[in-house]
C-alpha positions as CSV (number, residue, x, y, z in Angstrom):
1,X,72.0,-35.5,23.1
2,X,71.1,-32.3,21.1
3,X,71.1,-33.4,17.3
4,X,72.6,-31.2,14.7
5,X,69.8,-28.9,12.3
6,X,70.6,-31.8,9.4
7,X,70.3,-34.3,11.4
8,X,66.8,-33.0,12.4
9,X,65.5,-32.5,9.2
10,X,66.2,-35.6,7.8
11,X,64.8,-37.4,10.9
12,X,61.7,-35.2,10.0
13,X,61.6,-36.3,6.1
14,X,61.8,-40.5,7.3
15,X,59.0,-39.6,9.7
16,X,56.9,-38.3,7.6
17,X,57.5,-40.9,5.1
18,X,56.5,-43.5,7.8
19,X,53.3,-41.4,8.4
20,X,52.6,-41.7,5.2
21,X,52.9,-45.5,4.9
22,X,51.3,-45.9,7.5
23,X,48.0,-43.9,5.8
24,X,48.2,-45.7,3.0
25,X,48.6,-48.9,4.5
26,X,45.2,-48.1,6.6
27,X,43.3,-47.2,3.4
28,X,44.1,-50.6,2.2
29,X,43.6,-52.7,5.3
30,X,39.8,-51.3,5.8
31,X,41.4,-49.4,9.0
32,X,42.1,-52.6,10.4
33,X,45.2,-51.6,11.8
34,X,43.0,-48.7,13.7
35,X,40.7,-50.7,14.8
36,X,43.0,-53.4,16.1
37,X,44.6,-50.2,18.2
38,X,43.2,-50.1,21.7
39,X,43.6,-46.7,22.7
40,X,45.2,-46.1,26.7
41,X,43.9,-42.8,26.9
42,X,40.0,-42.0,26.9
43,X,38.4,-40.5,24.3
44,X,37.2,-37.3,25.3
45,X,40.7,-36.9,26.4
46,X,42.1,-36.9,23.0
47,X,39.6,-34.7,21.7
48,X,40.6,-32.5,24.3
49,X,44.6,-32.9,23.3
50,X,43.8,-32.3,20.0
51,X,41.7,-29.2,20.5
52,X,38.9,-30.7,18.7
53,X,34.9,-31.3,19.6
54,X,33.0,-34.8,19.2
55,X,31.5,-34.7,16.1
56,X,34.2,-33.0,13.5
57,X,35.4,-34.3,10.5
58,X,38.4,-36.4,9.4
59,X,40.2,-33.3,7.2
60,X,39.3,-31.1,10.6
61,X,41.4,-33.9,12.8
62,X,44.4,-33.9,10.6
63,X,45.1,-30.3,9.9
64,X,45.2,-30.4,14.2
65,X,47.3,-32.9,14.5
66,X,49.8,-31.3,11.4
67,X,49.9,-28.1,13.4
68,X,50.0,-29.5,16.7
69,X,52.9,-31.8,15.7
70,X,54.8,-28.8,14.3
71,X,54.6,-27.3,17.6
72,X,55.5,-30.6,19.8
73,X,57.6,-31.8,17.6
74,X,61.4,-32.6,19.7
75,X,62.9,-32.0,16.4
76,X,61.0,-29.0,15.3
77,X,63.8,-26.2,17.0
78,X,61.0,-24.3,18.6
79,X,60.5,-23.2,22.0
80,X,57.4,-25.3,22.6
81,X,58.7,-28.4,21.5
82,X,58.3,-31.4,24.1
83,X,58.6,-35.4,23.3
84,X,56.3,-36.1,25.9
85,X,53.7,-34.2,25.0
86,X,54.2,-34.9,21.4
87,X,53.7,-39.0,22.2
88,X,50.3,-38.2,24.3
89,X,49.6,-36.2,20.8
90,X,50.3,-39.1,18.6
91,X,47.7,-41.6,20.9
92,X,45.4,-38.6,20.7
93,X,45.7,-38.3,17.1
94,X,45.0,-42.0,16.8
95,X,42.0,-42.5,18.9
96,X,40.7,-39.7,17.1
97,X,40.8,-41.2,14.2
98,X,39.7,-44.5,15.1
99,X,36.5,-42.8,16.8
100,X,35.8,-40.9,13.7
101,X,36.2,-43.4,11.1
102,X,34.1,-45.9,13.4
103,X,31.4,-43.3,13.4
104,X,31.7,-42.8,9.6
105,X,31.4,-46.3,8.8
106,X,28.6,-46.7,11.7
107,X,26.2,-43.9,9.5
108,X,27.0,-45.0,6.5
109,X,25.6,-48.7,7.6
110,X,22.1,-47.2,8.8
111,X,22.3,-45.3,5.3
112,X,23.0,-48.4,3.5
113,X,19.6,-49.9,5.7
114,X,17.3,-47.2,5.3
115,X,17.7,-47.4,1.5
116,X,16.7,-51.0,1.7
117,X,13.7,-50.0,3.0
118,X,12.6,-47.1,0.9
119,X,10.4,-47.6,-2.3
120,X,12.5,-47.8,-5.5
121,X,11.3,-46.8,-8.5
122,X,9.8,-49.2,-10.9
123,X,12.2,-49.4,-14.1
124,X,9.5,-47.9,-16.5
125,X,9.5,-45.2,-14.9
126,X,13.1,-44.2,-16.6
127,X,11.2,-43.9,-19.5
128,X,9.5,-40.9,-18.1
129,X,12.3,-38.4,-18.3
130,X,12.5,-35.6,-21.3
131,X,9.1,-35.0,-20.9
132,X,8.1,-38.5,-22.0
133,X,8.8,-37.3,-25.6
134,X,10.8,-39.9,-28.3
135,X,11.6,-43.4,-28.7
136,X,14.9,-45.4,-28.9
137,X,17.7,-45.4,-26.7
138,X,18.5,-42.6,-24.1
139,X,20.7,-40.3,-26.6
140,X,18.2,-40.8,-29.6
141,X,15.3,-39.1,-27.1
142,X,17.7,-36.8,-25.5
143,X,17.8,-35.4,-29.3
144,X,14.3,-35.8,-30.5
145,X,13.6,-34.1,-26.8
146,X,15.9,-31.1,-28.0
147,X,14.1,-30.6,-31.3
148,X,10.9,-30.5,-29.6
149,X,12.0,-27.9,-27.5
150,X,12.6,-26.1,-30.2
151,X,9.4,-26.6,-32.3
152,X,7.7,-25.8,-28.8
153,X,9.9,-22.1,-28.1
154,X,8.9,-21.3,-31.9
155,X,4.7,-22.2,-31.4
156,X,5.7,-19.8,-28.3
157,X,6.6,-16.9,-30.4
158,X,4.6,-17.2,-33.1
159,X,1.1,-17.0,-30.4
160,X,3.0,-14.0,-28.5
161,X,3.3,-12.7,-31.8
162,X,-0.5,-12.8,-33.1
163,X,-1.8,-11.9,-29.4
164,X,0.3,-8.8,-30.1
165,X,-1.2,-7.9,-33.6
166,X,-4.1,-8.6,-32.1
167,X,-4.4,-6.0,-29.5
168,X,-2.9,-3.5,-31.6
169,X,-5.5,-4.2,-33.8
170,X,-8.5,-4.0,-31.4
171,X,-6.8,-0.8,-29.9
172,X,-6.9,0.9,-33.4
173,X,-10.7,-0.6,-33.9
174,X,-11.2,1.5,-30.8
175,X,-9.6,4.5,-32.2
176,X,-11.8,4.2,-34.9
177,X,-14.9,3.9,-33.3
178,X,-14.6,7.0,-31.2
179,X,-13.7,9.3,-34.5
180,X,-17.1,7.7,-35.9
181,X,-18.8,8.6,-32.6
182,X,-17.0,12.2,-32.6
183,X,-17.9,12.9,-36.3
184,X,-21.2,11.8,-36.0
185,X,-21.5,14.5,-32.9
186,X,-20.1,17.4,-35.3
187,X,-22.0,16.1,-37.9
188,X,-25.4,16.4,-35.4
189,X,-24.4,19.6,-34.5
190,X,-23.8,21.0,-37.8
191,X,-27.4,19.5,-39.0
192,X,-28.8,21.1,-36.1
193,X,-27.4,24.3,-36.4
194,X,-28.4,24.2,-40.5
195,X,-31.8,23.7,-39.3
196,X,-32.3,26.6,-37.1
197,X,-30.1,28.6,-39.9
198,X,-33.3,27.3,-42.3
199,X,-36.0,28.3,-40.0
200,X,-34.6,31.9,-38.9
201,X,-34.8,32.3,-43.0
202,X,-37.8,30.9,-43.6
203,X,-39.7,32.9,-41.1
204,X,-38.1,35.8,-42.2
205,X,-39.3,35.0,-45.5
206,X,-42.7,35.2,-44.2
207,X,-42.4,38.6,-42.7
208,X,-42.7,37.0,-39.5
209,X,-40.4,40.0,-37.9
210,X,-42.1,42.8,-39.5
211,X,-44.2,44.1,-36.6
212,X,-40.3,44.1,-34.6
213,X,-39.9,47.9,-33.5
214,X,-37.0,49.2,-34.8
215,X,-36.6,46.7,-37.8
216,X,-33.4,47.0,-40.1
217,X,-32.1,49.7,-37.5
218,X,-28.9,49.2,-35.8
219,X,-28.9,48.1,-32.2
220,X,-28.8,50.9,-29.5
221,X,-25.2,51.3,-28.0
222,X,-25.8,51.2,-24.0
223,X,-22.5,52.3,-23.3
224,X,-20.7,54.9,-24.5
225,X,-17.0,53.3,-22.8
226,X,-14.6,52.9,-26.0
227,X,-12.8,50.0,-24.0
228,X,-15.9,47.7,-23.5
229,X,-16.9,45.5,-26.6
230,X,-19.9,46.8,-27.4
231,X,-21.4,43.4,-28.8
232,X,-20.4,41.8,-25.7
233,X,-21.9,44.5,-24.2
234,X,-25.1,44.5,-25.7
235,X,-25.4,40.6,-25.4
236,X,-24.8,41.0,-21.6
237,X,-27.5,43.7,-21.1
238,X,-30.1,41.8,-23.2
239,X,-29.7,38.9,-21.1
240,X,-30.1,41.4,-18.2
241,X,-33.5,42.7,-19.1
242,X,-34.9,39.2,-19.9
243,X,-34.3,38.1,-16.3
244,X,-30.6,35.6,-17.1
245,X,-28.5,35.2,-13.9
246,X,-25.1,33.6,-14.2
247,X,-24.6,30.4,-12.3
248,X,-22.7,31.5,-9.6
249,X,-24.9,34.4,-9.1
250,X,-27.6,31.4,-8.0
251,X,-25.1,29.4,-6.3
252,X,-23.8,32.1,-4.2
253,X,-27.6,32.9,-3.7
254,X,-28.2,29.0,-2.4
255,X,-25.3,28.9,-0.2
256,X,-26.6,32.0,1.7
257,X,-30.3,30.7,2.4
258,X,-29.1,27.3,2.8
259,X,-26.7,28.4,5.9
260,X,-29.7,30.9,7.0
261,X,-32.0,27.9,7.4
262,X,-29.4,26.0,9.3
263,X,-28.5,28.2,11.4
264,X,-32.6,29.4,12.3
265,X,-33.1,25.2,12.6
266,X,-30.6,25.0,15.3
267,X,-31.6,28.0,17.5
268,X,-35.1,26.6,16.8
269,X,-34.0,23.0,18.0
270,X,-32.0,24.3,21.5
271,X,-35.0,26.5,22.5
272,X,-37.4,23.4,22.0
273,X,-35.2,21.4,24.3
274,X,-34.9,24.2,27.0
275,X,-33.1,24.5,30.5
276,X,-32.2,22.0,32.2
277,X,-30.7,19.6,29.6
278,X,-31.3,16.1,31.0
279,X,-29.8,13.2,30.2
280,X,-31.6,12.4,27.5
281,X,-32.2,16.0,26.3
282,X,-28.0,16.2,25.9
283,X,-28.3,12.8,23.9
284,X,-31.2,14.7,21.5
285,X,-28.7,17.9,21.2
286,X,-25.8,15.9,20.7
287,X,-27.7,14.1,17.4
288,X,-28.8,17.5,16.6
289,X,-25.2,18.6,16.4
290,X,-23.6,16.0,14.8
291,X,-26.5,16.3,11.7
292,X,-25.8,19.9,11.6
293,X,-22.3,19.0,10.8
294,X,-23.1,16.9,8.6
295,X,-25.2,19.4,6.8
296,X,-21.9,22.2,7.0
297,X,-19.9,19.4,5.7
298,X,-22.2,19.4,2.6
299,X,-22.2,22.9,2.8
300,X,-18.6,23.5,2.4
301,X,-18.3,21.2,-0.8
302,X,-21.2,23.3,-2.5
303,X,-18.7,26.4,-1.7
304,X,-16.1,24.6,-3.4
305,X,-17.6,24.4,-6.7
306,X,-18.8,28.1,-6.3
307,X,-15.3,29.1,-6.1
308,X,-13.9,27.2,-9.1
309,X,-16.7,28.5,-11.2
310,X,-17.1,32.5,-10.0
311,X,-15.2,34.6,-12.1
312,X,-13.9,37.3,-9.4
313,X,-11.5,36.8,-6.5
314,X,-13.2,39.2,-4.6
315,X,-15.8,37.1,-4.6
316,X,-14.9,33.7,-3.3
317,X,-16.5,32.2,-0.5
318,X,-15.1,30.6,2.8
319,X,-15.5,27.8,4.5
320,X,-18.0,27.5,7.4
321,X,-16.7,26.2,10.8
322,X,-19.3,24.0,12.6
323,X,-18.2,24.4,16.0
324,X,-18.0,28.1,15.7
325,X,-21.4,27.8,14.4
326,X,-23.0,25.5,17.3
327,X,-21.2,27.8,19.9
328,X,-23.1,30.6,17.3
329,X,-26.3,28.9,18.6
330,X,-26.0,28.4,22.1
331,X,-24.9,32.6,22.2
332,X,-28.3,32.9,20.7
333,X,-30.5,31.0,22.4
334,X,-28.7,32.6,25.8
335,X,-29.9,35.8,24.8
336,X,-33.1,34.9,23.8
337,X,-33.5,33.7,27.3
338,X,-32.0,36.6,28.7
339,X,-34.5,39.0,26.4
340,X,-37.6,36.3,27.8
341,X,-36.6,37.0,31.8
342,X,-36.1,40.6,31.5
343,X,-39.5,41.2,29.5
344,X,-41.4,38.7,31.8
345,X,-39.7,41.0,34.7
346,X,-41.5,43.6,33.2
347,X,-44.7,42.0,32.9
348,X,-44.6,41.3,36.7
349,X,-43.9,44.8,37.8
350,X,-46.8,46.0,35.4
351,X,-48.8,43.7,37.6
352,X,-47.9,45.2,40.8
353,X,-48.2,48.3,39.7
354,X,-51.9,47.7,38.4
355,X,-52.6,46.1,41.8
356,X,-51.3,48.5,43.8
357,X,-53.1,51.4,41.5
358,X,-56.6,49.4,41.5
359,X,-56.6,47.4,44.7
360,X,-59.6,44.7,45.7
361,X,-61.0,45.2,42.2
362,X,-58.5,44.3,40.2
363,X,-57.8,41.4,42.1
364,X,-61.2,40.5,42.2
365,X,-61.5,40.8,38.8
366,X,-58.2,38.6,38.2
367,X,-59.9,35.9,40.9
368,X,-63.5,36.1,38.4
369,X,-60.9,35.6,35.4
């Protein structure tokens, strides 16, 4: 019999107000009545109708079984509806249920056990809260606990406060000890200077530069160049004549001996070790070499302050490459050896010559030597 759409709905309202009932009528019967119900279908079953896993919770089994029942529903007017399917759905939904609450009520039992077991907390220990602070009952601490928070936060601020002062105060002591050390270093200076200002008079007094040649006569101009300063240029060539060199002069001077030496200490070392290198002759050359680079390495640092102090750009100095230097060596040494052959060539043709030109006496004389 195909019921009208009003007659539908109105057999959906008194369903759902049974449904309902039936809820509330659970809640108050401890789930007796669910309990009581022994399920014809299997349990893993009625998950599976209800599209559910073992294990889910009691809002997640009844928002499936709303929207299932919407779908199954015979008086629902949709193309999925089937009565059949919606009974099987209804067992489902109530095994479901029954399993889950039975599970519920199960943990909550071994809950209920294991806190008979654990240690509770002896009833002094209530006093303990707020920080152990007050006396009274719980609001009359809770209030004396809030006041000394705040006398607390205000000790806070006040020490923040002085460890500030404080450092600004030590800072400025600082300040003032280094314009004491600075003035006392002008004030050495200027003392000093005073002094020698005092002496220069005093000896002059004395007549101490009277035998000076040329006394009270203007200093001789060396350069007649109207661009050059002549003071400067007078201070420069006195320094000159009295032997002065500027520092860079000497340091330029130093770098070139010092790589001179080097480079004479490793041709030296290579022709002391000879031809052929043994094993252990290539471990001595290799020691050599790696303290020669550590002596270019030095080298190179000593050309670095040379070129932040020389005044020219012409004149700046590079860097010296070890490796090009060590292969420098072993060129050297190969020509020595090549200069040591030919001349002891020579020395051998001499004596063939001198043998050939004297005969049994010289070698007779050689034999006697």
């Amino acid at each position: 019999v195909m019921l009208t759409d009003n007659m539908g709905h109105h057999l959906m309202v008194c369903q759902t107000m049974i449904l309902r009932n039936l809820k509330q009528f659970t809640h108050i019967s401890g789930n007796r009545t669910l309990s009581s119900y022994k399920p014809k279908s299997n349990v893993k079953d009625s998950y599976k109708i209800l599209e559910l896993e073992e294990g889910c919770s009691l809002d997640d089994v009844r928002n499936s079984y709303r929207s299932l029942a919407k779908k199954y529903h015979p008086d629902s007017s949709s193309a999925t509806a089937d009565a059949e399917a919606f009974v099987k759905l209804e067992e489902a939904y109530r095994v479901v249920l029954s399993d889950v609450m039975t599970k519920k009520k199960s943990d909550e039992n071994t809950e209920e056990e294991e806190d008979q077991y654990k240690p509770k907390t002896p009833q002094h220990r209530h006093y303990l809260s707020f920080e152990g602070v007050g006396f009274g009952t719980p609001s009359q601490r809770e209030k004396q606990y809030m006041q000394f928070r705040v006398d607390r936060a205000t000790e806070q601020v006040l020490e923040y406060r002085q460890h500030r002062l404080e450092r600004q105060y030590a800072g400025t002591d600082l300040m003032k000890a280094k314009d004491v050390r600075q003035s006392k270093k002008v004030k050495i200076t200027q003392a000093v200077e005073r002094l020698v200002e005092d002496l220069i008079q005093e000896s002059m007094a004395k007549g101490d530069f009277d035998n000076l040649s040329g006394k009270g006569k203007p200093l001789q101009k060396f350069s007649d160049c109207p661009h050059v300063d002549p003071m400067t240029h007078n201070l420069n060539r006195i320094l000159i004549d009295n032997g002065y060199q500027p520092e860079w002069i000497l340091m330029q001077k130093e770098i070139r001996e010092t790589i001179e030496n080097l480079r004479k200490n490793i041709v030296a070392s290579r022709n002391k070790l000879g031809e052929p290198m043994t094993p252990y002759r290539q471990k001595q050359w290799k020691s050599i070499c790696e303290e020669f680079v550590e002596n270019i390495r030095k080298l190179n640092k000593r050309i670095d302050s040379f070129n932040l102090v020389v005044p020219l750009l012409s004149r700046q100095m590079v860097h010296f490459n070890a490796d090009k230097e060590i292969a420098r060596a072993q060129k050297t040494y190969e020509a020595l050896m090549e200069n040591r052959e030919s001349s002891n060539s020579d020395t051998k043709e001499n004596e063939e010559e001198n043998v050939k030109r004297f005969g049994w006496k010289s070698s007779l004389f050689k034999w006697l030597n």
